[in-house]
C-alpha positions in Angstrom: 88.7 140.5 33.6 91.4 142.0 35.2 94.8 141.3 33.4 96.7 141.3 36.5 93.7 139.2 38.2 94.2 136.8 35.1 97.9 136.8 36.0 97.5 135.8 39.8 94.7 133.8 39.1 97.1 131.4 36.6 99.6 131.3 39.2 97.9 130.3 41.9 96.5 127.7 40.2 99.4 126.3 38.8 100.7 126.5 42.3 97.4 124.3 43.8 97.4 121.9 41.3 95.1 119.3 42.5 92.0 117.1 42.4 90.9 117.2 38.7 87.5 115.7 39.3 85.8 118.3 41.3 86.0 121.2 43.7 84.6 122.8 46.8 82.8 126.6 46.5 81.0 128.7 49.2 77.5 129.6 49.0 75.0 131.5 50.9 75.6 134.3 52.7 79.2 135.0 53.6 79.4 136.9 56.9 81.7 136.7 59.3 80.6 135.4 63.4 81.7 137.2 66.4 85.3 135.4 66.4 86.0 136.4 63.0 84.7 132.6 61.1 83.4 133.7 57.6 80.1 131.2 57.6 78.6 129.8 54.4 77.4 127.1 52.5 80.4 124.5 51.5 79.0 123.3 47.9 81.2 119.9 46.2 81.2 120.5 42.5 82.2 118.5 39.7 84.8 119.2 37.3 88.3 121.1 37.9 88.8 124.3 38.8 89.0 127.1 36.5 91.0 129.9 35.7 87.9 132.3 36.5 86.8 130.8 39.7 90.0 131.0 40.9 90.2 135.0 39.8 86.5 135.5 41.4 88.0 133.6 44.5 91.3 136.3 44.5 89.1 139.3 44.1 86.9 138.7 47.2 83.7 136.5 45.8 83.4 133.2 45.8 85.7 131.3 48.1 86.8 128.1 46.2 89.2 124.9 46.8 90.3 121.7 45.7 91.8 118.3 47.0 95.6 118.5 47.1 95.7 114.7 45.6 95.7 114.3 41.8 93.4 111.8 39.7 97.0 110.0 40.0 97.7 110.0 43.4 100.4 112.8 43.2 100.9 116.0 45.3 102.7 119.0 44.4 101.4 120.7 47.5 100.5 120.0 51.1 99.1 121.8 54.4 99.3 121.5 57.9 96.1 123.2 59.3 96.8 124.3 62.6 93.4 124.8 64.9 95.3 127.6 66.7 92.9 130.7 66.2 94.1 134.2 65.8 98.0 133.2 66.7 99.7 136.5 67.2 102.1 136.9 64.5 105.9 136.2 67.4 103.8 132.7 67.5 103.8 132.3 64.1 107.5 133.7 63.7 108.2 131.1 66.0 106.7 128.1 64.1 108.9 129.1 61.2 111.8 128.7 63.6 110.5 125.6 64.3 109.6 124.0 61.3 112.6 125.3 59.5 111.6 124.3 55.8 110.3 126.2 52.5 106.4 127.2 52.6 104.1 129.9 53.2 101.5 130.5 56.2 97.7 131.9 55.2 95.1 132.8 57.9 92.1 130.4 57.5 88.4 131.6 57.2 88.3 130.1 60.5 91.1 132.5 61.9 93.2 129.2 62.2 96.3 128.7 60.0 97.6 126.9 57.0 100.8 126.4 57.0 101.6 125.3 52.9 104.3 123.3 51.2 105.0 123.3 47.6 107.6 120.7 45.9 109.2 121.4 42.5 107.6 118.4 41.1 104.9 115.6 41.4 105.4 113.7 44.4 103.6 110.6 45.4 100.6 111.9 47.9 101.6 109.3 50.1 105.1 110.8 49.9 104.0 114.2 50.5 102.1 113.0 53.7 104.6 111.6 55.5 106.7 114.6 54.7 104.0 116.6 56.2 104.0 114.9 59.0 107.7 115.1 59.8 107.4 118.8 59.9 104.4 118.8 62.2 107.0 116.9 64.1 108.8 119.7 64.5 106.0 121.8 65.7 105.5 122.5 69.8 103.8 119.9 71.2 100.7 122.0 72.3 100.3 122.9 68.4 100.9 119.5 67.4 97.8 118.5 68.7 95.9 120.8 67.0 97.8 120.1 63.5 95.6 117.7 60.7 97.3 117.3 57.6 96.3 117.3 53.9 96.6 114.8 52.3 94.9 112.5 54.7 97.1 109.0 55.2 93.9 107.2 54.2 93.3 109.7 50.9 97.0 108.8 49.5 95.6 106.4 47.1 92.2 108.1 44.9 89.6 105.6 44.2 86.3 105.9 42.7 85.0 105.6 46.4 88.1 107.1 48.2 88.3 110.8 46.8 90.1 112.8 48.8 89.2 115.8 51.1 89.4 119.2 49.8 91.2 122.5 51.1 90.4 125.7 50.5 92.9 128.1 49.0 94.3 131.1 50.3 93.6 134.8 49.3 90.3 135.3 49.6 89.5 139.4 49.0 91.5 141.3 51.9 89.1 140.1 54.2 92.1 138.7 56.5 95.9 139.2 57.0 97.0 136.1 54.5 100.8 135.6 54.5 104.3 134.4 56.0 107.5 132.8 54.0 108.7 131.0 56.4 112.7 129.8 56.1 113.9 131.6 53.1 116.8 133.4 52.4 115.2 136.8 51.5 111.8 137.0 52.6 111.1 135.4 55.9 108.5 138.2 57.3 104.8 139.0 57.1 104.1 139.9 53.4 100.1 142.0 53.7 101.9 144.8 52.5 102.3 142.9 49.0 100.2 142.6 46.1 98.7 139.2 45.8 100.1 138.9 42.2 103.8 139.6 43.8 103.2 137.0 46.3 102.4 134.2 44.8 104.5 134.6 42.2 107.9 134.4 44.4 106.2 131.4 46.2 106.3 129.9 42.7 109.9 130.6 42.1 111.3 130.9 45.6 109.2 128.6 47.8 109.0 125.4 46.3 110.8 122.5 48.1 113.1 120.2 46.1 111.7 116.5 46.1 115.3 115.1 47.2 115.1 117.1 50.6 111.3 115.7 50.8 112.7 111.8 50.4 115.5 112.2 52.6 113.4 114.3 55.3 111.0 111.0 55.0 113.5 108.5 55.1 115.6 109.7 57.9 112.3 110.2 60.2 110.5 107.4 62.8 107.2 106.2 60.6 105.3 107.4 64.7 103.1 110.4 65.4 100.6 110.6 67.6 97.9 111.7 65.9 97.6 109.4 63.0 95.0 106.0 62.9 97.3 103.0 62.6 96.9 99.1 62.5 98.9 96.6 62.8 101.1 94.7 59.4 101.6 91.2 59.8 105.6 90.0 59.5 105.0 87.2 57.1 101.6 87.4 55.3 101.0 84.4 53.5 99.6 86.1 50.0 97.8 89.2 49.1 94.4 88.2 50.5 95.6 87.1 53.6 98.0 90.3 54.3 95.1 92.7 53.7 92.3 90.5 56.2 94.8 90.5 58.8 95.3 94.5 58.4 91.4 94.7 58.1 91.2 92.7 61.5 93.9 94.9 63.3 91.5 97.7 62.3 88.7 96.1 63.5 90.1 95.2 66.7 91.3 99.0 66.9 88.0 99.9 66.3 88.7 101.8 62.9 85.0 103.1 61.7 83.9 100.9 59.0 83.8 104.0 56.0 87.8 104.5 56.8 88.4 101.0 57.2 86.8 100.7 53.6 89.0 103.4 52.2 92.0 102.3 53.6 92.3 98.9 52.7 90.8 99.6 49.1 94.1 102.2 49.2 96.3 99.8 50.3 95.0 97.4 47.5 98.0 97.2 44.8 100.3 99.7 46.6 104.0 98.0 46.1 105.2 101.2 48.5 103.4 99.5 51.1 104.2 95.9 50.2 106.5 93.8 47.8 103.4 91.2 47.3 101.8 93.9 45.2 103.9 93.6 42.4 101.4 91.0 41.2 99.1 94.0 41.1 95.7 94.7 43.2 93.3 91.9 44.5 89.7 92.0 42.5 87.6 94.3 44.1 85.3 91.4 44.7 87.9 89.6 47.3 88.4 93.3 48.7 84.8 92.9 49.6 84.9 89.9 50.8 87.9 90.1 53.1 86.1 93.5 54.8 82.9 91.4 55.1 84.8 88.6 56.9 87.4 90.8 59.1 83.9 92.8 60.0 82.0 90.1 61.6 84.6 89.9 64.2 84.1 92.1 67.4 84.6 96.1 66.6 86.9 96.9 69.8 87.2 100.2 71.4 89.6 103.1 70.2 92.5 103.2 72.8 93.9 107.0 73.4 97.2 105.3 72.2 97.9 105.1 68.6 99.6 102.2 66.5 102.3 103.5 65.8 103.3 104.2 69.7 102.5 100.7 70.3 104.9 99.4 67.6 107.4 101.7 69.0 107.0 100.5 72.5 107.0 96.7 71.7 110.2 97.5 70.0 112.0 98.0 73.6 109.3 96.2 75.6 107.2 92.7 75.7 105.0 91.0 78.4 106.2 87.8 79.2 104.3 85.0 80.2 106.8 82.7 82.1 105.1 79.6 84.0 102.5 81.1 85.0 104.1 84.2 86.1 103.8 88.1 83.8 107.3 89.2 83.2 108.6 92.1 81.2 111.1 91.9 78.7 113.5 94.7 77.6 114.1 92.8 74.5 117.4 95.2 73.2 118.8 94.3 76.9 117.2 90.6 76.6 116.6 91.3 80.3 113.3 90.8 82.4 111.4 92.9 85.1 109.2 92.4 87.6 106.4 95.0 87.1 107.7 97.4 89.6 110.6 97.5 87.9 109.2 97.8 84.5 107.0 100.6 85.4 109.5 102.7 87.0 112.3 101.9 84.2 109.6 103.3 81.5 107.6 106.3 83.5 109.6 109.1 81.7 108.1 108.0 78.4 104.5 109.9 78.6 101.9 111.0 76.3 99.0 113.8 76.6 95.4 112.7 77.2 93.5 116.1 77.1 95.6 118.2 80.0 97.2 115.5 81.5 100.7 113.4 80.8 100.1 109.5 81.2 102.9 107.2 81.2 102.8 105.4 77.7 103.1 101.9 80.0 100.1 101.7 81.8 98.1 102.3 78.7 100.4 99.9 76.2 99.5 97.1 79.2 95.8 97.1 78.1 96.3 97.2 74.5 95.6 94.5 72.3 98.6 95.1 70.1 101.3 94.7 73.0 104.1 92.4 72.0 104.0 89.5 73.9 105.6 86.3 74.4 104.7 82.6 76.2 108.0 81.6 77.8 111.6 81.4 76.9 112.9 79.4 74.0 116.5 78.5 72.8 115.8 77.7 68.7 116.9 78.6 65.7 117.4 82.2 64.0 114.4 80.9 61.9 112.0 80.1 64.9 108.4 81.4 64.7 106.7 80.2 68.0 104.8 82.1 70.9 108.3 82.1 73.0 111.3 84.7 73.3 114.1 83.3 71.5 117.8 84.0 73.5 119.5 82.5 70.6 120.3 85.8 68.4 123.3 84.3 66.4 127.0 84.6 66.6 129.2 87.1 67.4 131.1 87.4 64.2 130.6 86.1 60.9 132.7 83.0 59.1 135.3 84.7 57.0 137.5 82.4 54.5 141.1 82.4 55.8 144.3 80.1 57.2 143.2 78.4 60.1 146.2 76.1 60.6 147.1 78.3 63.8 143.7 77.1 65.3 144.5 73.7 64.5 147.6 73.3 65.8 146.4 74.8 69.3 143.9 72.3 69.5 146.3 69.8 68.5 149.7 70.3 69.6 149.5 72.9 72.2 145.9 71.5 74.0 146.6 67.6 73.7 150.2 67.2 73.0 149.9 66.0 69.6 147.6 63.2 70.8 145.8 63.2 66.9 142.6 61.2 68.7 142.1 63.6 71.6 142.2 66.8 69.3 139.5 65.2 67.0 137.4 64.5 70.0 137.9 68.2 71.4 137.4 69.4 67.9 134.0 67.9 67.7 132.8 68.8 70.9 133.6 72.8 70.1 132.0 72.6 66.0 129.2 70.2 67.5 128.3 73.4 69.7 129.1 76.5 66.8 126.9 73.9 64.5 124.3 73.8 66.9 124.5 76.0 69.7 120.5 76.1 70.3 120.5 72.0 70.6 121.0 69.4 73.6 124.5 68.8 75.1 125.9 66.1 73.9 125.9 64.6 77.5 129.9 64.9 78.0 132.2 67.6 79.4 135.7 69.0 78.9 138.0 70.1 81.9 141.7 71.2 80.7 144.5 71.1 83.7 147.8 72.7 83.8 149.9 75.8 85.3 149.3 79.3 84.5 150.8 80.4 80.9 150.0 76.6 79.5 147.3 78.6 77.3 144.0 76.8 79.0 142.1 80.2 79.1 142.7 81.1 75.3 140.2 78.8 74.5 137.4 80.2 76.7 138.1 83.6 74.8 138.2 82.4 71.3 135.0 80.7 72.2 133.6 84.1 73.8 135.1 85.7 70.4 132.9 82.8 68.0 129.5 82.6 69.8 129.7 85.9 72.3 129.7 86.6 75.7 125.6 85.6 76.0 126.3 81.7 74.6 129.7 81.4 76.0 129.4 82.6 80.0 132.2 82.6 82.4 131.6 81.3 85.9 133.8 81.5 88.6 130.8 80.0 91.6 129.2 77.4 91.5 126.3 78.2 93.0 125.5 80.4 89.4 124.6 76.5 88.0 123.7 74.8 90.9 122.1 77.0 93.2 119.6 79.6 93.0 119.4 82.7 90.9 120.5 81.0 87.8 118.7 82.1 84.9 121.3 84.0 83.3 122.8 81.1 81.9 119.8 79.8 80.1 120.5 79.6 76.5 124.4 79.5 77.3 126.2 76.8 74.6 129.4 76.8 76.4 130.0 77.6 80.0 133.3 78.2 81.3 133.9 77.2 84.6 137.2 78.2 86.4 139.3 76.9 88.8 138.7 73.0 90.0 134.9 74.5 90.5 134.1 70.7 91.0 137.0 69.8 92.1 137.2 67.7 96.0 133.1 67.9 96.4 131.2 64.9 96.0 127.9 66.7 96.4 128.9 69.2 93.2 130.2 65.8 91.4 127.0 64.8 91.4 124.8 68.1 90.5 127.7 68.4 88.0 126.8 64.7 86.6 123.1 65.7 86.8 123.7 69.1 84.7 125.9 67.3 82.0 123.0 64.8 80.8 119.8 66.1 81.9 117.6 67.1 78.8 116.1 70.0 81.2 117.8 72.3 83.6 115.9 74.2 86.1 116.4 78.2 86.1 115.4 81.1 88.2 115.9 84.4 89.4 114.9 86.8 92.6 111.4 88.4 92.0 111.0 86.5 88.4 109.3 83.1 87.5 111.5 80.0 88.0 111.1 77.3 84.9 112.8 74.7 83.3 114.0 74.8 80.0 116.5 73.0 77.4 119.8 72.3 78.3 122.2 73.3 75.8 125.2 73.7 77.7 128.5 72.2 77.2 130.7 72.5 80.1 135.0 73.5 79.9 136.2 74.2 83.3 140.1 75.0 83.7 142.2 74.8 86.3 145.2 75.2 88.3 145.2 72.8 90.6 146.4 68.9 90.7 142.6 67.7 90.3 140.2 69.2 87.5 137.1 67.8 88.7 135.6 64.9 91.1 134.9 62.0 89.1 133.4 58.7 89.8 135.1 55.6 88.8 132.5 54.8 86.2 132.8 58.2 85.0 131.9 58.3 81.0 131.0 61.8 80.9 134.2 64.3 81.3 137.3 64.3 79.1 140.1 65.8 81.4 143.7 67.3 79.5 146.9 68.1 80.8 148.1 70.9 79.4 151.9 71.0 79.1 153.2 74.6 80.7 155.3 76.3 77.6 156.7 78.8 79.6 156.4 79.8 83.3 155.3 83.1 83.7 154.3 86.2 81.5 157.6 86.9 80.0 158.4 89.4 76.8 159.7 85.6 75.2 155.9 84.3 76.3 153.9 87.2 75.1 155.8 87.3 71.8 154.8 83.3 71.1 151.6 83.7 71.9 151.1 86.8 70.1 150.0 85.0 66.5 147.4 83.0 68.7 146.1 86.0 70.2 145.9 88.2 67.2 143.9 85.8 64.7 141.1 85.1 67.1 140.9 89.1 68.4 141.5 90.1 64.5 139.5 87.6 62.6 137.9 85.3 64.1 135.2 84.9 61.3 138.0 82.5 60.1 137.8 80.0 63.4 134.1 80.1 62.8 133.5 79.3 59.0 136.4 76.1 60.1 134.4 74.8 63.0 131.2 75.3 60.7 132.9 73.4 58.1 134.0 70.5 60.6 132.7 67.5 60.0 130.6 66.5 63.7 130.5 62.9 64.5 128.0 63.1 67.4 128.5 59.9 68.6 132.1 60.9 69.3 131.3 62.8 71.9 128.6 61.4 73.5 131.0 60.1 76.0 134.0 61.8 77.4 137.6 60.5 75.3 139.6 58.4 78.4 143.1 60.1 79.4 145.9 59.1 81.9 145.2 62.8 83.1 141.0 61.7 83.5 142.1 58.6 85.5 144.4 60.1 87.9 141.0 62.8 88.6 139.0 60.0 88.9 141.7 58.4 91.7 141.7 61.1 93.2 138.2 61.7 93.2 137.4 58.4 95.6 139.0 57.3 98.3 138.6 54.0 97.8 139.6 54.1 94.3 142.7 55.4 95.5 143.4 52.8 98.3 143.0 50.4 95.8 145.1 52.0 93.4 148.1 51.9 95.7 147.4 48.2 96.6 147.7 47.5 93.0 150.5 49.2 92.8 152.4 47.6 96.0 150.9 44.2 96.1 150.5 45.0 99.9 147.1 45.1 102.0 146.9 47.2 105.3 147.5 45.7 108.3 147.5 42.0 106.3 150.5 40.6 108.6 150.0 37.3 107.0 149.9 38.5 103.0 146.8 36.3 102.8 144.6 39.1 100.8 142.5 40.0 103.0 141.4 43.3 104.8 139.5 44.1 107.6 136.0 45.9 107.8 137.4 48.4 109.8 141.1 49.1 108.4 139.6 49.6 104.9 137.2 52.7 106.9 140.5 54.2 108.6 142.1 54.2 105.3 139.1 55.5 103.5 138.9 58.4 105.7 142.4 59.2 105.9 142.4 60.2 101.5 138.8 61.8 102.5 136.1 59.8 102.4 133.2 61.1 104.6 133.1 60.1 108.6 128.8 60.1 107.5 130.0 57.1 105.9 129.1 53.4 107.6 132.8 50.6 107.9 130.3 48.5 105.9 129.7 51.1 102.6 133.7 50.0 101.8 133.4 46.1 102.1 130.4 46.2 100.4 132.3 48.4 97.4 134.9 45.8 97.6 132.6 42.9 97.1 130.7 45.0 93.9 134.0 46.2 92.3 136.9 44.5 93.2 135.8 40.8 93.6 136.4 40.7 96.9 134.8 37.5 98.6 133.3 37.9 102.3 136.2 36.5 104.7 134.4 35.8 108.5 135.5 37.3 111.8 139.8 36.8 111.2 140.9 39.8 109.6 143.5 41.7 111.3 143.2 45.2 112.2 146.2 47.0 114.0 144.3 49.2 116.9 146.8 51.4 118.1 150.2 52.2 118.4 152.6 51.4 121.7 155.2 54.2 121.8 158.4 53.6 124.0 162.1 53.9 124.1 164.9 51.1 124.4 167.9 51.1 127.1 169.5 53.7 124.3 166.8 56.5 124.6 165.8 55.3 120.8 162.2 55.3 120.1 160.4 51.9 119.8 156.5 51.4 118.2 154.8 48.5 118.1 151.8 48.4 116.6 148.6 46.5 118.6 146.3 44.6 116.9 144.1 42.0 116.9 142.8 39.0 114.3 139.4 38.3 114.6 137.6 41.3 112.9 135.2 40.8 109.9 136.2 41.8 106.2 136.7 40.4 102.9 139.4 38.4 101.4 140.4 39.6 97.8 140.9 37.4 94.5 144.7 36.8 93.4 146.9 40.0 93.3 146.5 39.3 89.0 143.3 39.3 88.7 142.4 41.6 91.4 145.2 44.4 89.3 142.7 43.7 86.4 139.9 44.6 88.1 141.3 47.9 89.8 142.8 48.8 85.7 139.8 48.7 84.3 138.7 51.6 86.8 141.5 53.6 86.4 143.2 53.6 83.5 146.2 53.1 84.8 148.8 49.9 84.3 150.5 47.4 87.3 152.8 44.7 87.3 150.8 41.6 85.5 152.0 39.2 88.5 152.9 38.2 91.8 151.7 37.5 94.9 150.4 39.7 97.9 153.0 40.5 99.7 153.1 40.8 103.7 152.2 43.8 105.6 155.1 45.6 107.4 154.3 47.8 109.7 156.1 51.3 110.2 159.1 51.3 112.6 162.0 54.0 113.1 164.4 54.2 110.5 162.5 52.1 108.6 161.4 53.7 105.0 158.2 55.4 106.5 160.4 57.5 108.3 160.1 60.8 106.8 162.9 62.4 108.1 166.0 60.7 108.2 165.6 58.5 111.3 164.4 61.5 113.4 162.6 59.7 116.5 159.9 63.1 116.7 159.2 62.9 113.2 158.8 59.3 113.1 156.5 59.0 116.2 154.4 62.1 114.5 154.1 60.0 111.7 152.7 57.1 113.3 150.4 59.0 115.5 148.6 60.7 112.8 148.6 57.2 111.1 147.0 55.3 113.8 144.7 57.8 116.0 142.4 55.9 118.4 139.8 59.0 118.2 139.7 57.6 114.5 139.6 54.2 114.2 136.0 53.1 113.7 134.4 50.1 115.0 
């Protein structure tokens, strides 16, 4: 033979090293059709291949070729067979534009191409074929399509019944142009003017790709393509057994054909590149067999036109949601949802080729069995595994060790005035919700009160800092909470209400009272599903104003604070003390988090609200009646009692009710009845006095005269001793009277008495009294 022959013939196969166990040779007749396809008889032969069939394959005989995987499951070449037939050789200057890595391109026997890569040592063919892939990647998309790659994914792993598919090599006689370099440094052009010994011995020393660039090519590209079968790995596989039967099943349900199936879960079998479980080793090939017998009695489904791997990718931005009955669509990295319009319009640019045609990667993920879904929406733990979406995607920062004595000594000096009970009650209520921000409320509230720099709103943004802006929402309308188009807030731990947003409004009081303790809240949005889900929020609203919120005298729910006002407006002296405040939750707030982790939670603290003098002058405020009888306490003094016998008429306690805003929808009779339930009041019969109207005149002087007229025989109630009844009205509000006396007599209003407001100034005092005593508003 030959000595140059010889030569090539060692070269070439040292370059395609491969498949020890046998080899493919061409038989028959070797003539070429009318497009140029040399035609024979493929023959699979045992044993390697040789030296000599690999010379008799250079000079022109008998074509041979072998398997690129090894006995070991090792490459140290691939191809990319591209199904593009007699590509003028601009095309094929242009894939090596494209594909811009180390290997040489050989005309087929089909007139097709093989594009070839060679590494500089054994790679795993698993390895090799995701490299492959990434550099078909790079091809046009038209030619991607017609691009198959050797090693097949399901030949990685050789197994007595898995051997994998042969190639043949290049070089065949001169019966077709044979070569490109393609990307390096001096050789990048068409190379038939060569001799075949000169060619393939620069591919061995100039063409070979380091392994490095192959791993870090790998690692650095998306696991997707197209083209590839693909099947579904569960997240948390119970063992061995059951990780492979639920991958059989995927394939089953993908319709895989039973003889890949076979292969590829028999390759799988023992891979610790594919999973940690492996390092146990391989299951027995007798549960192998088993596991494919059970996952094959299960319906074969139909092969969908969109691979795996696209699904996975697509479930990765995107899940139905089932909400109530309603099919939502989740953009779970925006943790928004979409009505399908919407969906289907936000995702239309994202298209794939079926034959000629683009189709929107959407429509066909919708009727795919893999499609992420979910069956409502959940608040839980990080380590929930249920059917629902879980909003609860953990904090915003992480604890950090540090000094948190500046965070204490807001809470407890600057927040509640060094009251050492109030902080520990505020403390728990914001660790009880760091602790457990995915749990119930703990069915109380927290409203802070005080002027602007007092340093109320710092706490909303530390808060926002802790938990983020998704578990710690600022409202500024109430109609977010109450109303309609709500859903938002679901999953919020803290919401920050601002300004007196149920302050003065009974009707919020009592949604506000409903939203506090209910275990459920209801939640919805325009165009998506309305549904009720866990309440986890815990309310701090901060305001401005003289009133926080509107609170009923049996109010156990809210904890009101006055917050003293350091300093009155934004001044260089204010910025500067605030400044350390500012700086440790903006700069490390990790260290306010691993504190109020670390706190102990007494939850039956703050199961209801901690009473302050600043909560009982709300919850005066916050009812009229409350407040009348507030003042009474105070003064001793019943309106329009002439007599000081303790008692009030029906209708005086309604014109008094009104006048501190008690609603004209409300009947004379709701008061006396209040009276009677709260106050021990005692009915008194028809001889109450009640002061009708006011008789305005003016003496011999020009001096302005009123006398009140009245009369004595309207119903109403008589009230227990002035002592007892103070005890009553204390135990509603908080607040402290004189601890005796007697009622005193009822003096009405006359100039330059004390009512009058300015100074003895007849106008002013008969404006007074007018407004006072209004016929239009005295009820009867």
């Amino acid at each position: 033979m030959d000595k140059h022959l010889n030569e090539s013939a060692g070269i070439m196969l040292r370059l395609f090293d491969g498949y020890e166990k046998r080899h493919i040779e061409m038989g028959g007749e070797l003539a070429a059709n009318d497009k140029g396809k040399v035609n024979g008889k493929t023959q699979t032969v045992s044993g390697p291949l040789t030296t000599q069939l690999v010379a008799r394959h250079i000079a022109g005989e008998k074509p041979v070729g072998v398997a690129p995987v090894r006995v070991d499951s090792t490459c140290t070449w691939g191809v990319l067979d591209v199904d593009c037939y007699d590509m003028p050789e601009d095309d094929v200057f242009a894939l090596r534009e494209r594909i811009h890595a180390r290997s040489a391109a050989f005309r087929t026997k089909s007139r097709g191409l093989h594009i070839v890569v060679f590494v500089d040592e054994p790679v795993p063919a698993k390895l090799m074929h995701r490299y492959l892939v990434a550099l078909r990647k790079r091809l046009p998309k038209n030619v991607q399509q017609k691009t198959e790659v050797f090693p097949k994914e399901t030949q990685t792993v050789v197994a007595p019944d898995n051997e994998p598919t042969a190639v043949w090599l290049p070089v065949n006689g001169q019966k077709r142009e044979f070569a490109w370099l393609i990307d390096h440094e001096s050789m990048k052009g068409a190379l038939d003017e060569i001799s075949t010994s000169m060619l393939l011995d620069h591919i061995d020393k100039h063409c070979r790709t380091p392994t490095q660039i192959v791993t870090d090519i790998v690692n650095a590209t998306p696991a997707f393509d197209t083209s590839e079968i693909g099947y579904k790995v569960p997240d948390n596989p119970a063992g061995r057994n059951d990780l492979l039967m639920r991958v059989a099943m995927s394939m089953q349900a993908r319709g895989w054909p039973d003889t890949e199936m076979d292969a590829e879960i028999r390759r799988l079998n023992g891979d610790t590149g594919f999973h940690e479980l492996f390092v146990d080793g391989a299951l027995p090939e007798a549960e192998i067999v088993n596991l494919l017998r059970s996952a094959k009695r299960r319906e074969k489904g139909t092969p969908t036109p969109l691979h795996y791997r696209l699904v996975e990718k697509f479930n990765r931005e995107w899940a139905v949601m089932r909400v109530n009955g309603q099919v939502e669509f989740l953009n779970r990295e925006e943790g928004e949802c979409y009505a399908k319009n919407a969906f289907l319009d936000a995702t239309a640019p994202q298209m794939v080729m079926l034959g000629k045609h683009r189709t929107p990667i959407s429509k066909l993920w919708l009727h795919d069995i893999d499609r992420a879904e979910y069956r409502g929406i959940v608040v839980e733990p990080p380590d929930y595994n249920g059917p629902g979406f879980n909003v609860f995607k953990g904090w915003a920062c992480q604890p950090q060790n540090g000094n948190s004595e500046l965070w204490e000594e807001y809470i407890q000096d600057l927040l509640c005035s060094g009251d050492a009970a109030l902080a520990q009650w505020v403390m728990t209520y914001l660790a009880d919700g760091v602790q457990r921000p995915w749990s119930h409320h703990p069915g109380s509230a927290l409203a802070l009160r005080g002027g602007q720099g007092a340093g109320k709103s710092f706490l909303g943004r530390a808060i926002r800092k802790l938990v983020g802006p998704a578990h710690a929402q600022q409202i500024a309308e109430s109609d977010r909470m109450f109303a309609r188009f709500n859903r938002g807030l679901f999953g919020s731990t803290f919401v920050l209400c601002e300004e007196s947003l149920f302050a003065g409004s009974s009707r919020q009081a009592a949604i506000a009272k409903s939203f506090i303790t209910s275990d459920t809240w209801s939640y919805e949005q325009k165009y998506l599903a309305q549904f009720d889900g866990k309440n986890v929020h815990r309310i701090i609203a901060t305001t401005n104003d003289d009133q926080a919120v509107h609170i009923d005298h049996d109010d156990r729910r809210w904890t009101v604070i006055e917050v003293p006002t350091r300093f009155d407006s934004h001044s260089k002296e204010a910025i500067a003390w605030w400044e350390p405040y500012y700086r440790l939750i903006d700069d490390n707030p990790g260290v306010v988090l691993d504190y109020l982790l670390q706190f102990e939670v007494d939850h039956d603290l703050i199961r209801y609200g901690h009473v302050t003098e600043a909560k009982s002058r709300d919850k005066v405020a916050s009812d009229p009646l409350l407040a009348l009888m507030d003042e009474i306490a105070e003064t001793g003094v019943l309106p329009d009692d002439l007599s000081g016998a303790g008692k009030v008429s029906t209708a005086t306690l309604a014109r008094e009710c009104y006048a501190r805003g008690a609603s004209r929808k409300d009947h004379p009779r709701k008061f006396s009845n209040q009276m009677r339930d709260k106050f021990g009041a005692q009915t008194a019969g028809r001889n109450c006095t009640w002061i009708e109207t006011v008789h305005r005149g003016t003496d011999s002087n020009g001096i302005l005269t009123v006398t009140p007229v009245y009369s004595t025989d309207r119903p109403g109630v008589v009230l227990p001793p002035l002592c007892e009844f103070r005890r009553l009205v204390a135990r509603k509000t908080g607040n402290t009277y004189p601890e005796d006396g007697e009622w005193r007599v009822y003096q009405p209003p006359n100039p330059g008495y004390d009512t009058d407001p300015n100074g003895g100034d007849p106008d002013a005092v008969e404006k007074y009294l007018a407004q006072r005593w209004v016929r239009d508003e005295t009820p009867f």
